[in-house]
N, C-alpha and C positions, 0 to 999 in steps of 0.2 A: 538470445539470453546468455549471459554469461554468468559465472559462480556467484559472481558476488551479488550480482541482481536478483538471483534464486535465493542466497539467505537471505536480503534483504525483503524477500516473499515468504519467505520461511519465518520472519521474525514478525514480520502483518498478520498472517495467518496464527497463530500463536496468540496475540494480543487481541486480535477485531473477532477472531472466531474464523476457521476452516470456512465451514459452508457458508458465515454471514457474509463473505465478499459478492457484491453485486455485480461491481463494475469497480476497476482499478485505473488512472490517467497519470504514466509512468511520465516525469517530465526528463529532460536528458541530463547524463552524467556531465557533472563538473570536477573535472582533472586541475587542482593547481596547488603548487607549491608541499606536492609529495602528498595530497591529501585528495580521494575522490569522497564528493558528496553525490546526491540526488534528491529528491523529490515526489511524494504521489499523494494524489487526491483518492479515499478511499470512499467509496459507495456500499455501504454495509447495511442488509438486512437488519430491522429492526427487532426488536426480542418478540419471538411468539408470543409468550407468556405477559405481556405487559400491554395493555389495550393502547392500541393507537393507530393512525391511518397506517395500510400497507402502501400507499402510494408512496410513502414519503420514508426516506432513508437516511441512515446514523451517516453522516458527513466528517471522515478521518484526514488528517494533513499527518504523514509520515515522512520522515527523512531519514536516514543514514549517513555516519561520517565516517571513512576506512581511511585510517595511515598507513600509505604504503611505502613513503620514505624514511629516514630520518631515524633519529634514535625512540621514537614510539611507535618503529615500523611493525604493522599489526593491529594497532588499538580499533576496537570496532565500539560504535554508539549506533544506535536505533533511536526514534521518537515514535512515538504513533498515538494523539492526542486526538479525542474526539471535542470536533469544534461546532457543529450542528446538524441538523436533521432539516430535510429537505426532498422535493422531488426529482428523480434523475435527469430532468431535462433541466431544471435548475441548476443541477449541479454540473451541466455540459456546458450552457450560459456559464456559468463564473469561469470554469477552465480555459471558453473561446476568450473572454474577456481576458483575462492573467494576458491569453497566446499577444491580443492587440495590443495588447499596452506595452509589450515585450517590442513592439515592432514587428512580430510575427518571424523573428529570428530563429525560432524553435515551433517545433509541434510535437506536444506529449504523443507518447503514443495511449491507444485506449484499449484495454484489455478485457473482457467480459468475464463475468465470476466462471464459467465453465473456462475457459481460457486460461484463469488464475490455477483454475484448479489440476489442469492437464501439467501445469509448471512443475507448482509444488504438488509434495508426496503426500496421501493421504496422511493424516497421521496414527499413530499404531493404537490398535485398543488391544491394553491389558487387559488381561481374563484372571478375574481370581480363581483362583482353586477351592472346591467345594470343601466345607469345612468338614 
Protein backbone atom coordinates (compact mmCIF):
# COMPACT_ATOMS: atom_id res chain seq x y z
CA UNK A 1 0.00 0.00 0.00
CA UNK A 2 1.27 3.28 -0.77
CA UNK A 3 0.09 6.95 0.55
CA UNK A 4 -2.02 7.72 -1.91
CA UNK A 5 -3.85 4.38 -1.89
CA UNK A 6 -4.35 4.96 2.02
CA UNK A 7 -6.13 8.40 1.40
CA UNK A 8 -7.84 7.21 -1.08
CA UNK A 9 -9.14 4.65 1.90
CA UNK A 10 -9.21 7.33 4.04
CA UNK A 11 -11.60 9.26 1.70
CA UNK A 12 -14.14 5.68 1.34
CA UNK A 13 -14.01 5.45 4.85
CA UNK A 14 -15.15 8.96 5.61
CA UNK A 15 -17.98 8.79 3.01
CA UNK A 16 -19.47 4.62 3.16
CA UNK A 17 -18.86 4.76 7.08
CA UNK A 18 -15.51 3.39 8.98
CA UNK A 19 -17.01 0.06 10.17
CA UNK A 20 -19.65 -0.29 7.09
CA UNK A 21 -16.85 -1.54 4.93
CA UNK A 22 -17.31 -5.18 4.26
CA UNK A 23 -15.18 -6.11 1.68
CA UNK A 24 -13.23 -3.72 -0.73
CA UNK A 25 -11.90 -4.95 -4.71
CA UNK A 26 -8.93 -2.53 -5.32
CA UNK A 27 -8.62 -2.55 -9.15
CA UNK A 28 -4.98 -1.55 -10.39
CA UNK A 29 -3.52 1.95 -10.74
CA UNK A 30 -3.57 3.66 -13.96
CA UNK A 31 -0.35 6.01 -14.59
CA UNK A 32 -0.99 8.27 -17.81
CA UNK A 33 -0.20 11.51 -19.00
CA UNK A 34 1.04 12.95 -15.47
CA UNK A 35 -2.44 11.74 -13.98
CA UNK A 36 -2.89 8.40 -11.56
CA UNK A 37 -6.43 7.14 -11.40
CA UNK A 38 -7.91 3.82 -9.82
CA UNK A 39 -10.80 2.05 -9.04
CA UNK A 40 -12.91 -0.09 -6.23
CA UNK A 41 -15.89 -1.84 -5.75
CA UNK A 42 -17.06 -1.16 -2.33
CA UNK A 43 -19.11 -3.81 -0.26
CA UNK A 44 -20.73 -1.96 2.67
CA UNK A 45 -22.72 -3.03 5.47
CA UNK A 46 -26.27 -2.06 5.27
CA UNK A 47 -27.69 0.67 8.03
CA UNK A 48 -28.71 -1.18 11.21
CA UNK A 49 -31.31 1.06 11.87
CA UNK A 50 -33.25 0.50 8.43
CA UNK A 51 -35.14 -3.02 8.12
CA UNK A 52 -33.67 -5.01 5.43
CA UNK A 53 -31.98 -8.31 4.43
CA UNK A 54 -28.39 -8.58 6.32
CA UNK A 55 -27.46 -10.88 3.61
CA UNK A 56 -27.34 -8.24 1.10
CA UNK A 57 -25.06 -5.23 0.92
CA UNK A 58 -24.79 -1.25 -0.03
CA UNK A 59 -22.91 -1.86 -3.50
CA UNK A 60 -20.05 1.56 -3.78
CA UNK A 61 -18.05 2.10 -7.22
CA UNK A 62 -15.23 4.64 -5.97
CA UNK A 63 -12.43 6.22 -7.85
CA UNK A 64 -9.81 8.78 -7.48
CA UNK A 65 -8.01 11.15 -9.74
CA UNK A 66 -4.20 12.51 -8.41
CA UNK A 67 -2.27 15.13 -10.66
CA UNK A 68 1.00 14.58 -10.20
CA UNK A 69 2.27 16.28 -13.29
CA UNK A 70 1.74 19.36 -14.99
CA UNK A 71 0.64 22.71 -13.88
CA UNK A 72 -2.31 21.26 -11.56
CA UNK A 73 0.43 19.07 -9.97
CA UNK A 74 -1.52 18.06 -6.78
CA UNK A 75 -5.28 18.30 -7.69
CA UNK A 76 -6.91 15.44 -5.85
CA UNK A 77 -10.81 14.28 -6.70
CA UNK A 78 -12.45 11.17 -5.01
CA UNK A 79 -16.01 9.77 -6.20
CA UNK A 80 -17.71 7.27 -4.08
CA UNK A 81 -21.47 6.77 -5.49
CA UNK A 82 -23.65 4.23 -4.06
CA UNK A 83 -24.93 2.13 -7.25
CA UNK A 84 -26.77 -0.89 -5.53
CA UNK A 85 -27.32 -3.47 -2.92
CA UNK A 86 -26.74 -6.89 -3.42
CA UNK A 87 -25.28 -10.16 -1.87
CA UNK A 88 -21.33 -10.60 -1.55
CA UNK A 89 -21.11 -13.38 -3.77
CA UNK A 90 -22.86 -11.25 -6.29
CA UNK A 91 -20.94 -8.71 -5.95
CA UNK A 92 -17.54 -11.11 -6.49
CA UNK A 93 -19.62 -12.47 -9.82
CA UNK A 94 -19.71 -8.92 -11.44
CA UNK A 95 -15.92 -7.98 -10.31
CA UNK A 96 -14.79 -11.80 -11.92
CA UNK A 97 -16.99 -10.80 -14.80
CA UNK A 98 -15.56 -6.70 -15.29
CA UNK A 99 -11.73 -9.20 -14.77
CA UNK A 100 -13.09 -11.54 -18.18
CA UNK A 101 -14.26 -9.01 -20.23
CA UNK A 102 -10.82 -7.17 -19.47
CA UNK A 103 -9.19 -10.09 -21.00
CA UNK A 104 -8.17 -10.97 -17.59
CA UNK A 105 -5.19 -8.50 -18.05
CA UNK A 106 -5.56 -7.37 -14.53
CA UNK A 107 -6.95 -8.82 -11.03
CA UNK A 108 -8.27 -6.49 -8.52
CA UNK A 109 -7.04 -7.17 -5.40
CA UNK A 110 -9.71 -8.14 -2.52
CA UNK A 111 -9.32 -6.67 0.74
CA UNK A 112 -11.66 -7.77 3.64
CA UNK A 113 -13.47 -4.96 6.03
CA UNK A 114 -10.89 -6.09 8.83
CA UNK A 115 -8.13 -5.72 6.39
CA UNK A 116 -9.60 -2.14 5.36
CA UNK A 117 -9.56 -1.43 8.67
CA UNK A 118 -5.82 -2.51 9.84
CA UNK A 119 -4.99 0.20 6.72
CA UNK A 120 -6.91 2.97 7.62
CA UNK A 121 -6.59 4.75 11.15
CA UNK A 122 -9.53 4.40 13.40
CA UNK A 123 -11.04 7.67 13.40
CA UNK A 124 -10.77 9.90 16.49
CA UNK A 125 -13.86 10.49 18.81
CA UNK A 126 -14.13 13.75 20.17
CA UNK A 127 -15.22 13.96 23.81
CA UNK A 128 -17.19 16.99 24.82
CA UNK A 129 -16.32 18.48 28.02
CA UNK A 130 -18.92 18.20 30.70
CA UNK A 131 -20.95 21.27 30.85
Amino acid sequence: MNETTERFFREIADRVGYDQVAELYLFPVIRQSGVEAAVAVVAAYPDPNVESHRQRHIVYSASYRYTVKGTARGKWSVEVVAEADAPLITIEEVVRGVVQRSGGQFEPERISGTEFRSIVPAPEVVQSEPV
